[in-house]
N, C-alpha and C positions, 0 to 999 in steps of 0.2 A: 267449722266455726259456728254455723246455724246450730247443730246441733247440741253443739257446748250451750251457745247461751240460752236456748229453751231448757234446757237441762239447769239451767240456775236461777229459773222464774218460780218466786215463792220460796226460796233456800236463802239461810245466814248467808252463807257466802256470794251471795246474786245481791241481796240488799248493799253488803261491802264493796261491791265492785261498781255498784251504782253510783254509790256514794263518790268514789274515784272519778266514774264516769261525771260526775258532778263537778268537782274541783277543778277537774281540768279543763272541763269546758269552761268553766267559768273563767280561768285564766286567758284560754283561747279568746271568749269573747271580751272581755278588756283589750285587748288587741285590735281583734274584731273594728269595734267601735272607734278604736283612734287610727284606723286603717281608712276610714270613709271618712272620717270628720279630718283629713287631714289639708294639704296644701290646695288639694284640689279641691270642686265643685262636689258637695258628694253626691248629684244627680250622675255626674262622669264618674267616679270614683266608685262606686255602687254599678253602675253599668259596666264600669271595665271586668269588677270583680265577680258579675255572673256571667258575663261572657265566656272568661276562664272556667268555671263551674258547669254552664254548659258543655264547653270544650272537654273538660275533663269527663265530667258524667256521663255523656252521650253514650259513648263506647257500652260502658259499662251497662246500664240501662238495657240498649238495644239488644245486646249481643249475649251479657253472660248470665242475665238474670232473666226468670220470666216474667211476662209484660202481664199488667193488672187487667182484671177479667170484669166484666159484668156489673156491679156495683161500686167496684172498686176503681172504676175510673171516674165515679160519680163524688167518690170520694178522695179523689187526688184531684178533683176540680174547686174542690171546698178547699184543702189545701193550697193549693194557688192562690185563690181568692184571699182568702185569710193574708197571706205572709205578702203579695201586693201591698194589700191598706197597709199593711206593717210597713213595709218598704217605703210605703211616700210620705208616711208619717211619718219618719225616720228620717229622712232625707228633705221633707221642710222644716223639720225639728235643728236638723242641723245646717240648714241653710239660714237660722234665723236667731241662735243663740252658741254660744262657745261649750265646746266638749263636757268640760267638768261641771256644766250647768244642765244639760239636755241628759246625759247618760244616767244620773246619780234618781233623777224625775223618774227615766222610764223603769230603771229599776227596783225603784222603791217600790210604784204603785203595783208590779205584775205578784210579787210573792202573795199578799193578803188577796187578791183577786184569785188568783190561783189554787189559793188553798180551797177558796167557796166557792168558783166551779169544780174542783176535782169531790167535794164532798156532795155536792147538787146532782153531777151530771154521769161520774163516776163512782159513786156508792163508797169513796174510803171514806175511813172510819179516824178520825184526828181529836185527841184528847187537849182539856184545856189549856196547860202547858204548851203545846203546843202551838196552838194558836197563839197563848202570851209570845213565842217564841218569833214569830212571824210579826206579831204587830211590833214588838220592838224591835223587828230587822227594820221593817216598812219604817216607819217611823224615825229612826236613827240615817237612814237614806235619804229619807226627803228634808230630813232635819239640814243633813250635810250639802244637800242642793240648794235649799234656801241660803246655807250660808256663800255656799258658790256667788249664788246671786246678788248676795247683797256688797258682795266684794267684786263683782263685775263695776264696768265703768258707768257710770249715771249717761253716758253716748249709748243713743239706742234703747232706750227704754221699753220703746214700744214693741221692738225686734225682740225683747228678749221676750216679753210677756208674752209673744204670737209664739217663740221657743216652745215657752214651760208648757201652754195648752196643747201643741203639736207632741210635748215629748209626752204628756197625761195622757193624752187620745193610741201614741206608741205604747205606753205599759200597758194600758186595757188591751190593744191586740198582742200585747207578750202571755197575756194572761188567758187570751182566748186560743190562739196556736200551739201554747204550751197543753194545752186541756184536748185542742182539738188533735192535735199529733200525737198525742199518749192513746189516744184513742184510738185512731187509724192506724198507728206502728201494733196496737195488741190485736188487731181485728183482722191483718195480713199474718198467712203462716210462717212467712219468712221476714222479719225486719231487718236483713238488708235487701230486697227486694224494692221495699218500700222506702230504703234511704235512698236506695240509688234512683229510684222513680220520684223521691221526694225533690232532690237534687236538680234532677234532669226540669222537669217541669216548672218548679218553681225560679227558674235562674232565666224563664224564657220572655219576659216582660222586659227588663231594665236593659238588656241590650238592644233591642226595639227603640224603646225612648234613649238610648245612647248614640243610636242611628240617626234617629230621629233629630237630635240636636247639633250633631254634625254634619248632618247635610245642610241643619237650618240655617250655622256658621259658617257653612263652606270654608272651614278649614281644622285643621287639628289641634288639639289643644296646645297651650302650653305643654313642654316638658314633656310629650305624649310618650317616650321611652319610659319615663320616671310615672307616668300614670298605668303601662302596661304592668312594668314589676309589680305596682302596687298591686293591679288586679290580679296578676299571678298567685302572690302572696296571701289577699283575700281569702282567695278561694281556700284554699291549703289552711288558711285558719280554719275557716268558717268550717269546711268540713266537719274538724273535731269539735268546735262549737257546737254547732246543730248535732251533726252528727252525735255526739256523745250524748248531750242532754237525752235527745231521745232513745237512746239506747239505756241508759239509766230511768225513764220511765218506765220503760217496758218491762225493767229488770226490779224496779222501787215503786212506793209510791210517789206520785206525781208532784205533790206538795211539799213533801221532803227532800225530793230531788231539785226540785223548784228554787228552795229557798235557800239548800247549800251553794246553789250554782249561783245566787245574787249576790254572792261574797265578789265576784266578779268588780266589784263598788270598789273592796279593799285592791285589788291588783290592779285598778284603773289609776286608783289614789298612789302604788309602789313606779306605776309608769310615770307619771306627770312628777315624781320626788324624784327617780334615779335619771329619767329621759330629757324631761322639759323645765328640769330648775323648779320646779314647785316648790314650795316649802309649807308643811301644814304644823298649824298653832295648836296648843293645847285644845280647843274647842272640837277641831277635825279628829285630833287621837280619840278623843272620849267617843267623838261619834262611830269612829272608826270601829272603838273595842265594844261598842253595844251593837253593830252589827253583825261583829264576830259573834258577840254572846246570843244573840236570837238565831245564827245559826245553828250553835251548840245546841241550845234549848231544844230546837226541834227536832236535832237526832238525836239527845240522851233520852226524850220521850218513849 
């Protein structure tokens, strides 16, 4: 498998497969996100679901891949750090405003970020189209967040505001993880080596603080059966979420990859219509289909 996909870095058919790899994480992570934001805390709900990720990855990690050398543990210590901040930004993001308010925030802001580190820090080369293409994804997201917003309840005003800044401060580190892990994933000879180490390490935090708040309770949560499945399930998302994305950097460029997988907005918006009775007005489709169109934009580039 390693050798197939070195073998398709720099090839039409590597760019296609990125592309894939994009889509489908993006659907993964729409899921993703309504997986933590969901009945439970998602300080608990986020801790269940690296618990399982440790659990699962561990194995793998220790045993069938080789362990990172020299530099390269210096650089899976940046990766932890990085996707931490993510994490608790993420999780006071969603401890302080509703789903389709925080998600649509973090998304919007990481693609136009994304693009101007991968062209700053990473040498690709993005023509202006392009860019148009990205600024009206970003922009038709955040559009769709503010209207989230303004149809939230006038209760909590002040929650939601402490939300949108927590979910703003979340897409700048989606913006900086996604830059920093296209980086580390090209700079290991093997990327799954480095998924499975990305896994293992970065899932070691949030069960610590999920420890941490169960002892401080001295007791189990609500519904703790109904909050394990969930972490079960997390993990097994997230996998191809993460997972894919950066598989699809290694195999694309990083901002084109970037900005198909923020369609992720549109499958967020197909779960809250078929799942939770949503219903979106003319205003949400328009936004919906300039979303689409700035993803277009930047792969017919």
């Amino acid at each position: 498998m390693t050798a197939w996909i070195l073998s398709l870095e720099g090839t039409p058919e590597g760019a296609r497969i990125a592309l894939l790899l994009a889509l489908t994480s993006a659907f993964a992570h729409a899921c993703f996100g309504a997986l933590q934001k969901g009945r439970h805390d998602p300080w608990l709900s986020r801790g269940a679901i690296d618990s399982f990720m440790l659990l699962l990855s561990a194995p793998v990690a220790v045993f069938l891949v080789p362990w990172p050398r020299g530099v390269e543990w210096l650089v899976m210590a940046g990766v932890m750090a990085i996707h931490l901040a993510y994490k608790i930004a993420m999780a006071r993001a969603y401890s302080r405003a509703a789903y389709t308010v925080v998600y649509p925030v973090v998304r919007g802001v990481g693609p136009l970020a994304t693009l101007a580190f991968a062209a700053l820090f990473l040498g690709e080369h993005y023509v202006a189209i392009q860019w148009l293409g990205v600024a009206i994804l970003s922009a038709a997201i955040l559009a769709l967040a503010r209207l989230n917003f303004t149809a939230s309840p006038q209760i909590g005003r002040m929650d939601l505001k402490a939300g949108l800044v927590w979910a703003f401060a979340g897409g700048l580190m989606v913006a900086i993880y996604t830059t920093f892990d296209a980086w580390a994933i090209r700079l290991m000879p093997d990327p799954f080596t480095f998924l499975a180490w990305f896994f293992l390490m970065t899932s070691l935090d949030f069960p610590l603080l999920l420890g941490y708040r169960l002892l401080k309770a001295r007791q189990m949560p609500e519904a703790a059966a109904a909050l394990a499945l969930r972490g079960f399930v997390g993990a097994l998302v997230a996998f191809v979420s993460f997972g894919g994305v950066m598989l699809g950097t290694r195999l694309g460029k990083v901002a084109e990859v970037s900005s198909l997988r923020e369609t992720s907005t549109l499958f967020a918006a197909a779960i809250g219509w078929l799942l939770l009775g949503e219903r979106s007005g003319p205003a949400k489709i328009l936004l919906m289909g300039l979303i689409a169109l700035g993803a277009i934009l930047v792969q017919l580039a």
